[in-house]
C-alpha atoms as one frame of an Amber mdcrd trajectory, in Angstrom:
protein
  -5.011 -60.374 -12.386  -6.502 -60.442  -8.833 -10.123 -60.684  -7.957 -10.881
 -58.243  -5.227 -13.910 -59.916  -4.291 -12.039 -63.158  -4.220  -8.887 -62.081
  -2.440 -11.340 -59.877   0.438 -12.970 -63.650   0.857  -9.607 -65.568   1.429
  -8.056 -62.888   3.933 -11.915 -62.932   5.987 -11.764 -66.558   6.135  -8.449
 -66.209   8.154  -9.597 -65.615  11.645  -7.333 -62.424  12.495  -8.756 -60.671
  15.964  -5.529 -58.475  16.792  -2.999 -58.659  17.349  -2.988 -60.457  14.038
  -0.566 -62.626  12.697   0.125 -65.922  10.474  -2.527 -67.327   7.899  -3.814
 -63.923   7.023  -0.307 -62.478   6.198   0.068 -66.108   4.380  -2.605 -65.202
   2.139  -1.569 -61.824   0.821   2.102 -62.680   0.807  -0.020 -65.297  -1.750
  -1.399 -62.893  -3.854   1.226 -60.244  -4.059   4.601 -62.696  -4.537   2.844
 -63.544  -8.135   2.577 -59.879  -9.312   6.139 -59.158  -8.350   6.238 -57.825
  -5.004   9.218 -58.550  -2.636   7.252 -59.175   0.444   9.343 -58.847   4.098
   7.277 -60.270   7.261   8.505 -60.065  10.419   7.549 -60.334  13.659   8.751
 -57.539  16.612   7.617 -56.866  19.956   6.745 -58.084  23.507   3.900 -58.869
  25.614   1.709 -57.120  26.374   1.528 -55.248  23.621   3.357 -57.628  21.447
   4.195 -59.609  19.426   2.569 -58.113  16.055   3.376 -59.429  13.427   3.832
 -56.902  10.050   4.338 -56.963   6.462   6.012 -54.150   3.858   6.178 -55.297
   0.233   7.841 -53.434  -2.405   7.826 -53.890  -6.339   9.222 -51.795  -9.190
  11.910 -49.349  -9.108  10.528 -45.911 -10.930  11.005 -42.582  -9.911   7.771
 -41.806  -8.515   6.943 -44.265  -5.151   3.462 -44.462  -3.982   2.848 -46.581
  -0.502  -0.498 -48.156   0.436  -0.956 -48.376   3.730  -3.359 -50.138   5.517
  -4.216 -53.313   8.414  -5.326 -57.363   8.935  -6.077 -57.362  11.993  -9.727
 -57.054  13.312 -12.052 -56.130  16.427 -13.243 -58.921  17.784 -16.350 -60.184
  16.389 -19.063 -60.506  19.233 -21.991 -62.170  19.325 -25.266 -62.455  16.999
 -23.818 -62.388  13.709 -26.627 -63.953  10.932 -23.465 -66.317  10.248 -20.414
 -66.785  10.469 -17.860 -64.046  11.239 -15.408 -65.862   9.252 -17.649 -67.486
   6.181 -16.619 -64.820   3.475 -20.188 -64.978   2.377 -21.761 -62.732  -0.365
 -25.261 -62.905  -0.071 -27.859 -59.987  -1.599 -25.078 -58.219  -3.389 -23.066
 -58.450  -0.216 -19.645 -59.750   1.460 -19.785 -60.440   4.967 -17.425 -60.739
   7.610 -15.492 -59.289  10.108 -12.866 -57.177   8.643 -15.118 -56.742   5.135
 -15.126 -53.147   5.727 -12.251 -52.175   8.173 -10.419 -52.900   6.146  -9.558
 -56.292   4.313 -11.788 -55.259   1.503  -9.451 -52.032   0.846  -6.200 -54.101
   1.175  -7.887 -56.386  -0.927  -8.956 -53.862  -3.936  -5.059 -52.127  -3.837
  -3.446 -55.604  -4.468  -6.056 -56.218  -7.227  -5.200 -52.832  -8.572  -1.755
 -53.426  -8.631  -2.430 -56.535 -10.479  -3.295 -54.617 -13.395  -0.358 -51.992
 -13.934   4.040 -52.321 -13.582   4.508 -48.782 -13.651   6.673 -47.061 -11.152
   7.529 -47.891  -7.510   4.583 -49.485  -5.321   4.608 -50.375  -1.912   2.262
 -51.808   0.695   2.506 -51.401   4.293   0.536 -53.574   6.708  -0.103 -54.299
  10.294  -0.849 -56.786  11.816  -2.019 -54.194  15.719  -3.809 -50.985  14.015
  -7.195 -51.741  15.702  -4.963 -52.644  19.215  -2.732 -50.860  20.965  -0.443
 -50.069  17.635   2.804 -50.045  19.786   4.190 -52.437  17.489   2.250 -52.062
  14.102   2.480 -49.192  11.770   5.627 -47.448  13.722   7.772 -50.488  13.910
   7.246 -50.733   9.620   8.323 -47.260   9.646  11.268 -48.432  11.517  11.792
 -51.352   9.087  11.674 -49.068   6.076  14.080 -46.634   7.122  16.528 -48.827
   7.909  15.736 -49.692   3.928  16.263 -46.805   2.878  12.816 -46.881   1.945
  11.074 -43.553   1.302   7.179 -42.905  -0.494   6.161 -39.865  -1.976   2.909
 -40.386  -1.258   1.286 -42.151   1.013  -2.718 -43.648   0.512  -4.313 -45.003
   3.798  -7.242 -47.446   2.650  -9.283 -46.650   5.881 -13.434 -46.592   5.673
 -13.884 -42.823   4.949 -16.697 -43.306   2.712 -20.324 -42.338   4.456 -23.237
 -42.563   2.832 -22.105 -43.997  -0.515 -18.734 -45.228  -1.825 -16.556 -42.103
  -2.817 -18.204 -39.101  -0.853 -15.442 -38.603   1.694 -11.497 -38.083   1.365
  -9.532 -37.669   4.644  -7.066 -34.992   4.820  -6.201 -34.963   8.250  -6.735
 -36.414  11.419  -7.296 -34.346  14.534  -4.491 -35.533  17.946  -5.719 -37.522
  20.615  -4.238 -37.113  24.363  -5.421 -38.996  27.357  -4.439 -38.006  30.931
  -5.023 -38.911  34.216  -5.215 -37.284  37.221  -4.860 -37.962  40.835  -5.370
 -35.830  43.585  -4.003 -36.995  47.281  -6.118 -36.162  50.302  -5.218 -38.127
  53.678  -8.150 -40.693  55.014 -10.205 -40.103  58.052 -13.256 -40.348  59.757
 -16.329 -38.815  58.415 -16.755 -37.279  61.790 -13.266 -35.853  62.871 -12.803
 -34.351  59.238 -10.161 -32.212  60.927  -7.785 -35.097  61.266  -8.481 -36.213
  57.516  -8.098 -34.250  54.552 -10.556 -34.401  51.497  -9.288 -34.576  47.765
 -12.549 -34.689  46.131 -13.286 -30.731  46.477 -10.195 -30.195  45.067 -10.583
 -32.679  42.378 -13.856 -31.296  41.201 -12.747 -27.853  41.586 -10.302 -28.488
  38.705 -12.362 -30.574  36.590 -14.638 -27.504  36.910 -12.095 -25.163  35.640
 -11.263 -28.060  32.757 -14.628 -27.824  31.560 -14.506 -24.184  31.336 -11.795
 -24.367  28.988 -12.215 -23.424  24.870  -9.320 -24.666  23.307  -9.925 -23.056
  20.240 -12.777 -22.364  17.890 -12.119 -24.728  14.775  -9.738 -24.058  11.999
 -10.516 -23.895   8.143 -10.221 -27.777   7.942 -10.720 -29.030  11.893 -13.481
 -28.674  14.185 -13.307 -26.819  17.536 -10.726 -29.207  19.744 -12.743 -31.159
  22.792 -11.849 -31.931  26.334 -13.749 -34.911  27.710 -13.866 -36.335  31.183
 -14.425 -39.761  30.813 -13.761 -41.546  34.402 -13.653 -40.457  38.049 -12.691
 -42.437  40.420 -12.659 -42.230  44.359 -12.746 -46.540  44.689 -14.209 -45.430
  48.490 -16.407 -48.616  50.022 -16.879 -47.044  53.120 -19.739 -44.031  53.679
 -17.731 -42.986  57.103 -14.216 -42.770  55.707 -12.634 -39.868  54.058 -10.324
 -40.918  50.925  -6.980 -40.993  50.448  -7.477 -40.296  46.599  -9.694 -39.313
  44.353  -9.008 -39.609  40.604 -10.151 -38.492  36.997  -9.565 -39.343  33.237
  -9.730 -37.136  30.208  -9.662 -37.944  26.991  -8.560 -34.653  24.254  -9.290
 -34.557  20.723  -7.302 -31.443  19.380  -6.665 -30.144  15.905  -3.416 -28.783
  14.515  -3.009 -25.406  16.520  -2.001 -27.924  19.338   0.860 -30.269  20.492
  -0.135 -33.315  22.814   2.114 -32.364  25.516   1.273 -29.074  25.701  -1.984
 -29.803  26.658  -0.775 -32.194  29.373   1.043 -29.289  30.348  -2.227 -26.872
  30.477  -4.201 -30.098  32.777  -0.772 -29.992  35.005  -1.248 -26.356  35.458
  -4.455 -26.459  36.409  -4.532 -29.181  38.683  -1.502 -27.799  40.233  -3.498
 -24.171  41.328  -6.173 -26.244  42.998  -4.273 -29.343  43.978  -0.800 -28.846
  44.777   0.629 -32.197  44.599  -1.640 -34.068  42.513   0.337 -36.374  39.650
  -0.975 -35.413  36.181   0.472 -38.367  33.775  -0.641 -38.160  29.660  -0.163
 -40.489  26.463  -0.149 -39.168  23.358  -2.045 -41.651  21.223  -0.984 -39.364
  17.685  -0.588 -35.472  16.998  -3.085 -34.166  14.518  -1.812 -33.675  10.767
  -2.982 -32.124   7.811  -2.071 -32.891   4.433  -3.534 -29.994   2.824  -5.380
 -29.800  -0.195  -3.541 -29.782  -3.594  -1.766 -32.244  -6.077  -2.013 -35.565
  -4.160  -5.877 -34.703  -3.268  -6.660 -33.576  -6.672  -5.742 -36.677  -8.221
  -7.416 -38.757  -5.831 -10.823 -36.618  -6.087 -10.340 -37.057  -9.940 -10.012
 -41.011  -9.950 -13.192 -41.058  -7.798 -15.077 -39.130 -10.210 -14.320 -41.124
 -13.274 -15.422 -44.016 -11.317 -18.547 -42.547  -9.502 -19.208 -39.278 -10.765
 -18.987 -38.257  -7.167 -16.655 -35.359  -6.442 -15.478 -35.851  -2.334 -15.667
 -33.761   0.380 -12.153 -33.344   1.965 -12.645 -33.495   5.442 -10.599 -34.363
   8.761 -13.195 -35.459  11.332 -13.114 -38.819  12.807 -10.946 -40.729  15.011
  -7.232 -41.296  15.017  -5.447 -43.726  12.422  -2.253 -45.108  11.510  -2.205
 -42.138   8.911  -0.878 -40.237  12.398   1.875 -42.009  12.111   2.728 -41.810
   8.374   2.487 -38.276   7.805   6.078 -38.201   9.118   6.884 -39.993   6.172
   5.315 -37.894   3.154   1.934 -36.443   2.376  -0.982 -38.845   3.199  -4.731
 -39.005   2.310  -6.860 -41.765   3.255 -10.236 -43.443   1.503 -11.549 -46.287
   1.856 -15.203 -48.258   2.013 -18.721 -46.852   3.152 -18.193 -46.989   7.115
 -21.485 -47.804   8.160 -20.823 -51.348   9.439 -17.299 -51.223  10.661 -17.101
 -52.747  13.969 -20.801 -54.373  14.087 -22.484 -57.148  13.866 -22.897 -58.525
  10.393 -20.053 -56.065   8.831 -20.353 -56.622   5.225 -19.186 -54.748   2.293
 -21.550 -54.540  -1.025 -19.763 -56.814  -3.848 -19.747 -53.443  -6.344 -18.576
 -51.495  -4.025 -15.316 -53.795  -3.756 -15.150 -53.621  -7.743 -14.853 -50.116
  -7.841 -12.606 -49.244  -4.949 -10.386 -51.361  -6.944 -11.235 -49.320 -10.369
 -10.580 -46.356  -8.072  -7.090 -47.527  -6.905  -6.153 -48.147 -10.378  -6.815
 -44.672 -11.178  -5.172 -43.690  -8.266  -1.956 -45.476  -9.219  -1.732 -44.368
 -12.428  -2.031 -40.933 -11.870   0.361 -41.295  -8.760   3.365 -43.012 -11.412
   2.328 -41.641 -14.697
């Protein structure tokens, strides 16, 4: 059988800042080839957001089929770590190391946990770009697997949900993210003959100021109210006696499910189009929200935490975007993972026990999932 704690070590010590690719995949294509899993790497995309390098392995052939989904690659680590980003080291109880948390540890504990049971249909589906710009990661495997024929009936994101200790938080959901940007054209002139010039930043903030008026919604039964955020203007003016040619603005939206992405680019356009006629409102979707909502798949997943912590969840849906965007196309997904309260900073480390019992966890997980 696999050693979690072992396995988390050999995939930290592989230096895998996304996009990740090589030695990491190496060592789980290690692990998992001796418990029976047909592992398919492959490498797609183009700069700049490519190449990414991914990795879907499949074992059994029962009637149930439960994926585990999940990433290698890695923030980078920054500076003023005690030691070594890369060292693996467990000292006081605890595994350091960039990726110990988010989430090498999870992948980690699933391949242990499939180390210790045959039954039904298992898959695991890894990136190597969820922490980048994910053009290439998660979708492109959901790509690969269709052209498989290659469907889950559930799907199990090992993200950090945890909080405060290992098993108090199940994610259900994910709320949508939307950015847009927004350019208003004025024509330049002299501060002094204003007449011959004509100003776009009135206009500008006269539609931000209806933006920030707006309520989107109050909150659902499982999301929180959605949230428009300005987060740049721009005007890029050096001079203090010229009148711009353009002055510019970023939002960023976090909506829940009573809301498409490109409607709400279509609300901004609106509104920038009463105050501003002719100003260019572009948008990217980064992921619609999703909600897998409670029942069967959540159940069993509350009930393998509790025999292993004698913690019963919350379900909740707040937090940033993940791949499980993505993979709700597929079939229901949930996500849990490690206590989140080092992911991305300095010294991430994950407690030893912790890793032990995620993988107990799993287990549970999978047998309940194939039984």
């Amino acid at each position: 059988m696999i050693d979690p704690v072992q396995l988390t070590q050999a995939l930290l010590r592989a230096d895998s800042v996304t996009p990740a690719r090589g030695t990491v995949f190496d060592v789980l294509e290690a692990a998992l080839v001796p418990i029976g899993f047909a592992v398919d790497r492959f490498v797609v995309g183009e700069a700049p957001d490519g190449p990414v390098e991914n990795l879907l392995a499949t074992r059994g052939a029962g009637p149930r089929h439960l994926a585990f989904a999940g990433h290698v690659d890695v923030v980078p680590p920054g500076d003023g770590w005690t030691g070594s980003p890369w060292s693996g080291e467990v000292r006081g109880g605890l595994l350091y190391g960039r990726g110990a948390v988010d989430m090498k540890g999870a992948v980690a504990a699933f391949a242990a946990a499939a180390s210790r049971s045959d039954a039904g249909t298992l898959s695991l589906i890894i990136t190597g770009d969820e922490e980048g710009p994910a053009t290439y990661g998660t979708v492109a495997l959901m790509e690969r697997m269709a052209a498989r024929g290659i469907v889950p009936d559930l799907c199990l994101v090992g993200e950090p949900t945890s909080t405060a200790r290992l098993g108090d938080m199940v994610k259900i959901g994910r709320r949508g993210s939307v950015n847009i940007w927004i350019d208003v054209p004025g024509r330049q002139g002299h501060v002094a003959y204003p007449h011959l010039a004509d100003n776009p930043i009135p206009r500008l903030i006269a539609i931000l100021t209806e933006i920030d008026a707006v309520v989107l919604d109050q909150g659902t039964d499982w999301f929180q109210p959605s949230n428009i955020e300005v987060t740049d203007i721009t005007v890029g003016n050096p001079a203090h006696n010229v009148i711009p040619a353009m002055a510019s603005a970023r939002l960023s939206i976090r909506f829940n499910d009573r809301h498409l992405g490109a409607d709400l680019i279509d609300r901004i356009r609106a509104i920038a189009e009463r105050h501003a006629p002719g100003t260019v409102v572009t948008g990217k979707v980064s992921g619609e929200a999703f909600l897998t909502e409670p029942g069967a798949f959540s159940t069993l997943l509350s009930d393998a935490i509790a025999d292993a912590t004698g913690i019963t969840p919350e379900l909740s849906t707040t937090g940033g975007t993940s791949d499980a965007r993505f993979l709700s196309k597929l079939c229901p997904v949930v996500e849990f993972g490690l206590v989140n309260a080092t992911m991305h900073k300095v010294d991430e480390a994950v407690a030893v026990e912790d890793l032990r019992t995620l993988t107990d966890i799993y287990a549970g997980v999978i047998t309940r999932a194939l039984r």
